[in-house]
Every structure is written in structure tokens, then in C-alpha cells.
C-alpha positions as CSV (number, residue, x, y, z in Angstrom):
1,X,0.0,0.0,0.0
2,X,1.1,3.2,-1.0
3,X,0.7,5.5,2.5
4,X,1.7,8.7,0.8
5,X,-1.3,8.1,-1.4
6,X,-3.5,7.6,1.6
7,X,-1.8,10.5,3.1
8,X,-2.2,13.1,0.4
9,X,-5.8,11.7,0.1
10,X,-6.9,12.1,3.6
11,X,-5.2,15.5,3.5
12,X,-7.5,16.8,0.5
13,X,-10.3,16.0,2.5
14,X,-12.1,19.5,3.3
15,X,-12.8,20.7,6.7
16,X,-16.4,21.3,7.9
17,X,-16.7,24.4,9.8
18,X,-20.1,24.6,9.8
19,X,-21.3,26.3,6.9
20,X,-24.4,23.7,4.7
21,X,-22.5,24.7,1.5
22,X,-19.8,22.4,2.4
23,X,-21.7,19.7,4.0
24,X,-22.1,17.6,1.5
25,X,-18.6,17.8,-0.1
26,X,-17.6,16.2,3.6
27,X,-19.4,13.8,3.4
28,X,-18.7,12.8,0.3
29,X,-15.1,12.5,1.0
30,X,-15.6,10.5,4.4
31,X,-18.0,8.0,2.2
32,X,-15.1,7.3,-0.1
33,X,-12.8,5.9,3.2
34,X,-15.7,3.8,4.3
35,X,-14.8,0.9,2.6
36,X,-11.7,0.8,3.9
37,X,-12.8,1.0,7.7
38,X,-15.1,-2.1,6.3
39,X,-11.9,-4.2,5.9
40,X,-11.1,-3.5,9.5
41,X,-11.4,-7.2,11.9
42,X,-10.2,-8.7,14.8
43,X,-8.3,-6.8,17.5
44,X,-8.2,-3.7,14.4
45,X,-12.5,-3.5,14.4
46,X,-12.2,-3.2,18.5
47,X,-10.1,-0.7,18.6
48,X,-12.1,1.4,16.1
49,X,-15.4,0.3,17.8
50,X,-14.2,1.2,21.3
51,X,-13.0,4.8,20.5
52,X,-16.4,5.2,19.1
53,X,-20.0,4.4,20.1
54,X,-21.5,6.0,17.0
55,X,-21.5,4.4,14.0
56,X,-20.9,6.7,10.3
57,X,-24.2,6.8,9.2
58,X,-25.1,7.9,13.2
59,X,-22.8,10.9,12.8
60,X,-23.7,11.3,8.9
61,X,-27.3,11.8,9.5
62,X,-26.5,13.8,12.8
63,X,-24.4,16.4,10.8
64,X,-27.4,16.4,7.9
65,X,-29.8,17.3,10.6
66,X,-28.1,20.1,11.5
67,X,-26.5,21.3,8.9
68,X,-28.2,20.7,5.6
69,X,-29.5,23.6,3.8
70,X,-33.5,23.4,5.0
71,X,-35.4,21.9,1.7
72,X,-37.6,25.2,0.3
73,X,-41.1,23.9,-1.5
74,X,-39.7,25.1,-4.6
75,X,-36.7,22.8,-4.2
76,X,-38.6,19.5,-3.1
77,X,-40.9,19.7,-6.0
78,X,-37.3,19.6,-8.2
């Protein structure tokens, strides 16, 4: 495996600060390293479960909740 790869990868992820315009490019990112965390097992998936009792989609739909731009009328009928 090329770390530097990985490295400059995890590096172009953007930060969240907040703002619903850069929400979804976030999570988009993150969704991309999910199938890596998938690979995870044994004495690995512990350590990842114990540092965290929430699962992605948990925090995913958390940070949608309160961050999304709120859907207009004009949008939902789109």
C-alpha cells in the first residue's frame, strides 16, 4: 500500500466548519474511506469500535440534521 497516497488523500479532504455549503462535499469524502474501515477485523475493528460508540451513518445523519440547507417547497418539487 502506498501510504503517501492515503496521506495526500486524507489530506485533501475539506474541513467542515459549519457552513451547509460544504456539508455535502464532507461527506462525500468521508464515504469514499468507508470501505476501507469495512476491511477493519479482529483486535483492528475493536479498537475502532471502542473509540467510538456511533457508527458513520449515526454521525452522517446527525451532521445532515443540523447542517443541511432546509429543503424550500420550490426545491422538493425539483
Amino acid at each position: 500500500m502506498d501510504y503517501k497516497v492515503v496521506s495526500t488523500y486524507l489530506d485533501s479532504i475539506p474541513s467542515f466548519t459549519g457552513e451547509p455549503a460544504g456539508l455535502h462535499p464532507f461527506l462525500n469524502a468521508i464515504d469514499v474511506m468507508q470501505p476501507a474501515i469495512q476491511r477493519l477485523s479482529g483486535k483492528p475493528k475493536q479498537v475502532i469500535n471502542a473509540i467510538s460508540n456511533s457508527s458513520w451513518e449515526v454521525v452522517k445523519s446527525t451532521l445532515v440534521t443540523h447542517f443541511d440547507e432546509p429543503e424550500t417547497e420550490t426545491r422538493l418539487m425539483e
